[in-house]
ZADO-1210 file (C-alpha; in nm, 4 decimals, padded with zeros to 6 digits):
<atoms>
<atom x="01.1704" y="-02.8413" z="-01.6562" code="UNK" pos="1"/>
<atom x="01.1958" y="-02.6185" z="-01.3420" code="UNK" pos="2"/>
<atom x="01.2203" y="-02.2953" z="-01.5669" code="UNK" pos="3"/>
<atom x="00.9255" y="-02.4024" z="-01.7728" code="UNK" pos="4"/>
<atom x="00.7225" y="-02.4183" z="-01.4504" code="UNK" pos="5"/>
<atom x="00.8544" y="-02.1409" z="-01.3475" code="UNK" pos="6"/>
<atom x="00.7136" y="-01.9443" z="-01.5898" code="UNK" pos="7"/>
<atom x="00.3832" y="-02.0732" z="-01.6204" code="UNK" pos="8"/>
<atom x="00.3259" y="-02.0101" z="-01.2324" code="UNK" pos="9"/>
<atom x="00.4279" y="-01.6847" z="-01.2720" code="UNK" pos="10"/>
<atom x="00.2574" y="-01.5751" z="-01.6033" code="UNK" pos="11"/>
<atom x="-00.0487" y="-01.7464" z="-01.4453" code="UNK" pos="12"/>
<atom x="-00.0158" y="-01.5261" z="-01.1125" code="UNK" pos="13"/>
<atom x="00.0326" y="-01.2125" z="-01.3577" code="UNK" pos="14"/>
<atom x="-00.3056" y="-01.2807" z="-01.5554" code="UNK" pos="15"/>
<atom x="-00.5076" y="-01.3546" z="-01.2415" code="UNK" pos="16"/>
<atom x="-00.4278" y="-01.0691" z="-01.0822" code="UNK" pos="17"/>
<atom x="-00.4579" y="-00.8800" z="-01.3304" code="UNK" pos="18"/>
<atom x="-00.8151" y="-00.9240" z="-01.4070" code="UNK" pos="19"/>
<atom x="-00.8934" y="-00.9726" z="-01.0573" code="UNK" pos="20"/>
<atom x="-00.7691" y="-00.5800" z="-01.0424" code="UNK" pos="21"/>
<atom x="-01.0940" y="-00.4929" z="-01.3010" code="UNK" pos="22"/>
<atom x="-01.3407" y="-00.7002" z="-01.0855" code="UNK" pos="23"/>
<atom x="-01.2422" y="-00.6036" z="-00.6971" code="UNK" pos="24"/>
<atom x="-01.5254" y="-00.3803" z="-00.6251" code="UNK" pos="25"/>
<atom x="-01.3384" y="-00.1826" z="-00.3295" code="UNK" pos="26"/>
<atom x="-01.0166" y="00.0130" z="-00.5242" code="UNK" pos="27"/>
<atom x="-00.8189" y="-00.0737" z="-00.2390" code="UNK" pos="28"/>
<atom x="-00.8397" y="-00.4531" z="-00.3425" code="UNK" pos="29"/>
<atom x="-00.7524" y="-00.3545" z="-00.6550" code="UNK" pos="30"/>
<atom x="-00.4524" y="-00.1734" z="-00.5972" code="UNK" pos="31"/>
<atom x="-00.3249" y="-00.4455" z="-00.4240" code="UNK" pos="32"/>
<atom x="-00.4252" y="-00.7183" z="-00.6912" code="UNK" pos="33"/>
<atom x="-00.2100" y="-00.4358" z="-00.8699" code="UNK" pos="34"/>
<atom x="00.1430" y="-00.4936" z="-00.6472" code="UNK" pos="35"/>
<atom x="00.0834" y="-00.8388" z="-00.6795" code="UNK" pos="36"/>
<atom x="00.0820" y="-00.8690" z="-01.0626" code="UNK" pos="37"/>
<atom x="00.3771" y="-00.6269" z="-01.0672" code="UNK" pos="38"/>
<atom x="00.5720" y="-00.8983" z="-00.8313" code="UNK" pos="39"/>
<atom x="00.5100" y="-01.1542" z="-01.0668" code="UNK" pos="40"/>
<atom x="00.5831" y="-00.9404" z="-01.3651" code="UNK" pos="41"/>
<atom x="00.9162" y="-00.8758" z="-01.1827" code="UNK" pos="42"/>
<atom x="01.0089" y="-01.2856" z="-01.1400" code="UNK" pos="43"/>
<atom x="00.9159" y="-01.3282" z="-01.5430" code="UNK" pos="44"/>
<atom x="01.1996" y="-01.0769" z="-01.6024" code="UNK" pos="45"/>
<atom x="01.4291" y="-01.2659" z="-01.3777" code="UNK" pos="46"/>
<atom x="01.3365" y="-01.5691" z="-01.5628" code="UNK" pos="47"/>
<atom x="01.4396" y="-01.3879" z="-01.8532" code="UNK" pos="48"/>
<atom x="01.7779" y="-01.2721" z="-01.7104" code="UNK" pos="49"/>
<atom x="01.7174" y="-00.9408" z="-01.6952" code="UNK" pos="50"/>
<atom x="01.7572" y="-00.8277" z="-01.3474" code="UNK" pos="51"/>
<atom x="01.8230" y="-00.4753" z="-01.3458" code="UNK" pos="52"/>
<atom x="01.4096" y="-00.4232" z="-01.5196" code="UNK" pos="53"/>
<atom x="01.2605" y="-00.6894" z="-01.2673" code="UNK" pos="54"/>
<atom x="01.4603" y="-00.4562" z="-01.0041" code="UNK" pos="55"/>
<atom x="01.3107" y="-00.1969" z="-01.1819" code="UNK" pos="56"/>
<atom x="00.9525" y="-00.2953" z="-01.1860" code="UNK" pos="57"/>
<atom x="00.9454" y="-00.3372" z="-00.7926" code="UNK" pos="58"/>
<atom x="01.1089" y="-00.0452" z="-00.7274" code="UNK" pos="59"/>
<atom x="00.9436" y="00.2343" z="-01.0051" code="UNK" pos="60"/>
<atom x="00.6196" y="-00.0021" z="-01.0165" code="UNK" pos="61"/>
<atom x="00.5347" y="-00.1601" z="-00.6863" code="UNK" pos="62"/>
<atom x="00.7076" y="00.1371" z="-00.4649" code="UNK" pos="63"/>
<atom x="00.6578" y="00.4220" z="-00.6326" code="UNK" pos="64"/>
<atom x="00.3337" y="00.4164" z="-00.9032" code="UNK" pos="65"/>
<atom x="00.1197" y="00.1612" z="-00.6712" code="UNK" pos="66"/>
<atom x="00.1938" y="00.3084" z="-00.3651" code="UNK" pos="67"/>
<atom x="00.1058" y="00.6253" z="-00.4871" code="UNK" pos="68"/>
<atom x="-00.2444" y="00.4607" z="-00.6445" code="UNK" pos="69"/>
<atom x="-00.2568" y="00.3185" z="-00.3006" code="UNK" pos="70"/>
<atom x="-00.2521" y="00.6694" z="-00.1348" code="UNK" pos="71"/>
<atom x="-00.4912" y="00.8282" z="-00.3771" code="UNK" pos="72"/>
<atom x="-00.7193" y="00.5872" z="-00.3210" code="UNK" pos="73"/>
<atom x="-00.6886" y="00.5819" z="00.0931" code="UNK" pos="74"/>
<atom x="-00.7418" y="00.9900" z="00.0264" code="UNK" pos="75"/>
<atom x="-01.1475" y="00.8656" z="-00.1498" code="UNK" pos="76"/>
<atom x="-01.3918" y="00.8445" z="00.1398" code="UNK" pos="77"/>
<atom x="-01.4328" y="00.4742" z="00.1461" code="UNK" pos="78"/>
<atom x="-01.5404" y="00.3230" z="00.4220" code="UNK" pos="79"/>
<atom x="-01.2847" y="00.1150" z="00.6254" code="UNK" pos="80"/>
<atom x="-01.4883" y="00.0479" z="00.9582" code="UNK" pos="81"/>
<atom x="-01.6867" y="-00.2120" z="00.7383" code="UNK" pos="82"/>
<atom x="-01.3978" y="-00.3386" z="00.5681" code="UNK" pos="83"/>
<atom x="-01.1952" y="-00.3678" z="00.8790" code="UNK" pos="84"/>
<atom x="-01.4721" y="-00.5474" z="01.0417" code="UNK" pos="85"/>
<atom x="-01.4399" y="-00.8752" z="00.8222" code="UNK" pos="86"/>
<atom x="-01.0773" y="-00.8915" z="00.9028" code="UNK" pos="87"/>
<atom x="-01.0829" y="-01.2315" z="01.0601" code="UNK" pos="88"/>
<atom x="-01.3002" y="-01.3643" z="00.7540" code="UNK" pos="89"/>
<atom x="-01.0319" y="-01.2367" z="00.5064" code="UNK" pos="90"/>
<atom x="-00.7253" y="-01.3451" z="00.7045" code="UNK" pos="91"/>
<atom x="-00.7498" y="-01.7434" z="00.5694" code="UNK" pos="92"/>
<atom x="-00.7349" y="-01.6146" z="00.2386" code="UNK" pos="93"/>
<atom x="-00.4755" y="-01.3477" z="00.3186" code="UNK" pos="94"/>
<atom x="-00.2593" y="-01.6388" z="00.4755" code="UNK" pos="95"/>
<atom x="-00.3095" y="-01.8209" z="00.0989" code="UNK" pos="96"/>
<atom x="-00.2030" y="-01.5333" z="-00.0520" code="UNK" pos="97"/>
<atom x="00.1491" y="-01.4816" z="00.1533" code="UNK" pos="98"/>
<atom x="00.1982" y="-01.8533" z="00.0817" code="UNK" pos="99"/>
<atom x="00.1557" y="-01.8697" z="-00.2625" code="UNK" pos="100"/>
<atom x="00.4286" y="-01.5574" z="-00.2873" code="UNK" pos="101"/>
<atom x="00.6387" y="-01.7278" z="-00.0551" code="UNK" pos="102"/>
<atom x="00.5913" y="-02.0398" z="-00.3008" code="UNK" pos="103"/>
<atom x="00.7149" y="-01.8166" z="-00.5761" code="UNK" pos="104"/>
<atom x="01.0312" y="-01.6942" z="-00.4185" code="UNK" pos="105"/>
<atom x="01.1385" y="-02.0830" z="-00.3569" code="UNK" pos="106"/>
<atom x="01.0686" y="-02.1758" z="-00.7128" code="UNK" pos="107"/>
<atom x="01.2767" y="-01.8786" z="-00.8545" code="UNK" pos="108"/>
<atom x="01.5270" y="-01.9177" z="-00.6514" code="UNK" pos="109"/>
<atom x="01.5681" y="-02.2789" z="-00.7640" code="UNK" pos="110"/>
<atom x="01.5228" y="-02.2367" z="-01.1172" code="UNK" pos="111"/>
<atom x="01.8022" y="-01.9767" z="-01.1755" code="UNK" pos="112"/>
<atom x="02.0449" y="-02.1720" z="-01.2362" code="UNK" pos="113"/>
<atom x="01.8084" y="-02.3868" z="-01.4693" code="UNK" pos="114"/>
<atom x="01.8060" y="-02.2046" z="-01.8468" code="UNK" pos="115"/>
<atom x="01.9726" y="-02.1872" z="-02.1476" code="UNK" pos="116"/>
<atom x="02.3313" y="-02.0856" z="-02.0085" code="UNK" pos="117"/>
<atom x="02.2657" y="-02.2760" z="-01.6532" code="UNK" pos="118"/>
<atom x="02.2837" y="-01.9531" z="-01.5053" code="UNK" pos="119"/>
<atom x="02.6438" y="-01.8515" z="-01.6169" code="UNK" pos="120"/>
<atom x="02.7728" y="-01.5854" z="-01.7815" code="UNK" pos="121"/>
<atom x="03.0223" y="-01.6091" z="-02.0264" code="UNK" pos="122"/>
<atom x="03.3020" y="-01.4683" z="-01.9547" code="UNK" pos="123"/>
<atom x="03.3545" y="-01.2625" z="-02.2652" code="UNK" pos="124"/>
<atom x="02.9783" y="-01.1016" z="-02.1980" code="UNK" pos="125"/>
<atom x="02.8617" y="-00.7432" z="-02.0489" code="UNK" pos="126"/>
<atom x="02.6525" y="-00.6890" z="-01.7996" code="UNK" pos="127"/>
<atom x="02.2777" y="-00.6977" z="-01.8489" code="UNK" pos="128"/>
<atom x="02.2719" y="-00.2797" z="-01.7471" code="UNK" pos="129"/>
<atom x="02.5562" y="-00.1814" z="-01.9804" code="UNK" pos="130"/>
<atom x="02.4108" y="-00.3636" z="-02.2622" code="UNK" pos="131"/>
<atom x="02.0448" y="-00.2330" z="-02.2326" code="UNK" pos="132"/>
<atom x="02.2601" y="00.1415" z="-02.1731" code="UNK" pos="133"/>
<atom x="02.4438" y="00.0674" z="-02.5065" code="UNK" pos="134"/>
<atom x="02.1216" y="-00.0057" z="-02.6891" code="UNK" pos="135"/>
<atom x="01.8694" y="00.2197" z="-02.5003" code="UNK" pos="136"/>
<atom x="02.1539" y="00.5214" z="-02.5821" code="UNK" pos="137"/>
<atom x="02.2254" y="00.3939" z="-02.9395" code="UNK" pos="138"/>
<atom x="01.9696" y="00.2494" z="-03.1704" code="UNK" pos="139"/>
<atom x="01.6881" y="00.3309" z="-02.9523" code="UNK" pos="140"/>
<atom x="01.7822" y="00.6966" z="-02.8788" code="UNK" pos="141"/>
<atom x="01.4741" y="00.8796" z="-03.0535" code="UNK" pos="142"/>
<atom x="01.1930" y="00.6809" z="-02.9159" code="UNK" pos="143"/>
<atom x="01.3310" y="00.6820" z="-02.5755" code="UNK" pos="144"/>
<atom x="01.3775" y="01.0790" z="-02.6011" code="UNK" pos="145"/>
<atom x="01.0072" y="01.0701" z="-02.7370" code="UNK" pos="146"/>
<atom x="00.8968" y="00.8486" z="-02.4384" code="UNK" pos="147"/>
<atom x="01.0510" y="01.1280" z="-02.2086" code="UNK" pos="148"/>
<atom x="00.8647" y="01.3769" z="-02.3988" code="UNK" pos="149"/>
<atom x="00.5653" y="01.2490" z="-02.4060" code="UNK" pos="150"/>
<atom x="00.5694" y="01.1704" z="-02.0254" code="UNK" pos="151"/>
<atom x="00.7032" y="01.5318" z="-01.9662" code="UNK" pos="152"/>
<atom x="00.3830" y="01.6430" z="-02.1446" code="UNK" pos="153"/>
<atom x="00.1731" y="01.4231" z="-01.9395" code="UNK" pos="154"/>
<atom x="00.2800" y="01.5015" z="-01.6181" code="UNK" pos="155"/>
<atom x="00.2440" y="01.9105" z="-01.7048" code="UNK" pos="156"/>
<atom x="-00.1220" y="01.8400" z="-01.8369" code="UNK" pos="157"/>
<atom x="-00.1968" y="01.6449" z="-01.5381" code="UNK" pos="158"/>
<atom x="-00.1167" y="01.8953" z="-01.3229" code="UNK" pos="159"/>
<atom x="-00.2697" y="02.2011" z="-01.5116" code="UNK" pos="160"/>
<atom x="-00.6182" y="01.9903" z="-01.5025" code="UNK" pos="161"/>
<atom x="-00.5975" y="01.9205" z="-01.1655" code="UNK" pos="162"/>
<atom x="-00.4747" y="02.2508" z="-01.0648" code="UNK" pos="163"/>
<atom x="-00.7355" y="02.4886" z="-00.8959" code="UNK" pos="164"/>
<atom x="-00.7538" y="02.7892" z="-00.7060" code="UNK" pos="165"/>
<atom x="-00.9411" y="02.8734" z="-00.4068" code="UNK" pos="166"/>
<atom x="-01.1561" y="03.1898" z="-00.3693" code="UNK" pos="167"/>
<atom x="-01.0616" y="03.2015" z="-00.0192" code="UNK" pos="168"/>
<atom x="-00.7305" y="03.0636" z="00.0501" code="UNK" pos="169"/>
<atom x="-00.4117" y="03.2679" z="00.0822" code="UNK" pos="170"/>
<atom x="-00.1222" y="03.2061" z="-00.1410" code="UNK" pos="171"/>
<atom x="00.2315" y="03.2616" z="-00.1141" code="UNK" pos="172"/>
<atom x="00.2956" y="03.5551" z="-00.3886" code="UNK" pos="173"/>
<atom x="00.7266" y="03.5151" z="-00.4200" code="UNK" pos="174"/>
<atom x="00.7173" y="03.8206" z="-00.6716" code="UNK" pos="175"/>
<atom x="00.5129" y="04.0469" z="-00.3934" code="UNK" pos="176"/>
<atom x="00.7164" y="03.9438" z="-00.1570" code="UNK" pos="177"/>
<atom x="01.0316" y="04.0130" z="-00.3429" code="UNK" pos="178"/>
<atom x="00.9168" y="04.3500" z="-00.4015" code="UNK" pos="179"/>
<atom x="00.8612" y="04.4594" z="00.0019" code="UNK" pos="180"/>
<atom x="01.0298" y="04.7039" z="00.1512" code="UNK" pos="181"/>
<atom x="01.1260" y="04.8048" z="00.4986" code="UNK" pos="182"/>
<atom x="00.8652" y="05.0797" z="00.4805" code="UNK" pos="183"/>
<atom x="00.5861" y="04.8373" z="00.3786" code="UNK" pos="184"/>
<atom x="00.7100" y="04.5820" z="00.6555" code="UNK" pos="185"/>
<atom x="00.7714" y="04.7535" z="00.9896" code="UNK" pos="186"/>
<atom x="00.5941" y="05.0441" z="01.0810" code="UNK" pos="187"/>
<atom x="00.7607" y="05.2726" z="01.3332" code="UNK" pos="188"/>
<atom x="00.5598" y="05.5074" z="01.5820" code="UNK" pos="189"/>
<atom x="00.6914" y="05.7588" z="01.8452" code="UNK" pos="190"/>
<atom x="00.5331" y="05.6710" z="02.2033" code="UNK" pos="191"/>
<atom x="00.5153" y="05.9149" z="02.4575" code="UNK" pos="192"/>
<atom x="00.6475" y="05.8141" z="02.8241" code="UNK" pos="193"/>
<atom x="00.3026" y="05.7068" z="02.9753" code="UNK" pos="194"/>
<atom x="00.0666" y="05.6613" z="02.6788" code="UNK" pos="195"/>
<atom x="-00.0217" y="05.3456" z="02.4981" code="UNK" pos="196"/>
<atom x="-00.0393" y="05.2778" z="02.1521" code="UNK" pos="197"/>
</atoms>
């Protein structure tokens, strides 16, 4: 009954803020609505069993991709003296927020034990990792080298469309400086006793 729960609290707390990520109008808001669907994304999987991807998702999703969203956004010229000002207003529903998590972590740590296998293992069973491994590195070999691919293609056209050069900004030219010699790098000149340069 606990696991059933479980679930709908956090499926409900996935949906919610997931559309409340398309409605925030400051992008800040929304990136956070963001980190909180990914937490509650991560306590379905360990309702599931599968620890190592809810590890996964808070680790590659919440500190990595969001954080990065959250720093991308930051770098926008929004302006925070506003939204700092209505700190105080916000902080009630900021303290209903941090409660409601805190709710979460209480009801998954009680329901763990609550599903199909009680929470036990068999004895004769792998490891969650080794059998995801086994199947990721078996039957699933081609789309997962695809996925890499495609990813790998995405990340090199991302940066050649965002990539410009400045008229007026010096760059570091490794094949120029490569090619220097000691007679293009120090100059030597004879000074007379006496006499400047």
């Amino acid at each position: 009954m606990i696991a059933i729960l479980a679930f709908y609290l956090f499926a409900t707390l996935t949906i919610v803020p997931a559309i409340a990520v398309i409605f925030a109008r400051n992008p800040v808001h929304s990136v956070l609505w963001l980190i909180l669907a990914f937490f509650n994304a991560a306590g379905l999987m360990l309702l599931l069993g599968a620890e190592f991807i809810a590890m996964l998702v808070v680790i590659v999703y919440v500190g990595a991709v969001a954080v990065l969203f959250l720093f991308v956004v930051m770098m926008l010229d929004v302006d925070f003296a506003s939204l700092r000002s209505g700190f105080t207003k916000n902080l009630p529903f900021g303290i209903i927020i941090a409660l409601v998590l805190l709710a979460e972590i209480v009801v998954a740590m009680m329901s763990r034990g609550a599903g199909p296998g009680g929470g036990q293992i068999a004895a004769t069973s792998q490891p969650n990792i080794v059998a995801l491994g086994q199947l990721l590195y078996s039957r699933y070999l081609l789309p997962f080298e695809l996925a890499g691919l495609i990813l790998l293609v995405a990340m090199i056209g991302a940066i050649v469309l965002t990539l410009r050069h400045k008229v007026n900004v010096k760059r570091q030219s490794i094949a120029a400086q490569n090619a220097r010699t000691k007679a293009m790098a120090i100059e030597i000149r004879q000074v007379q006793p006496g006499q400047g340069i």
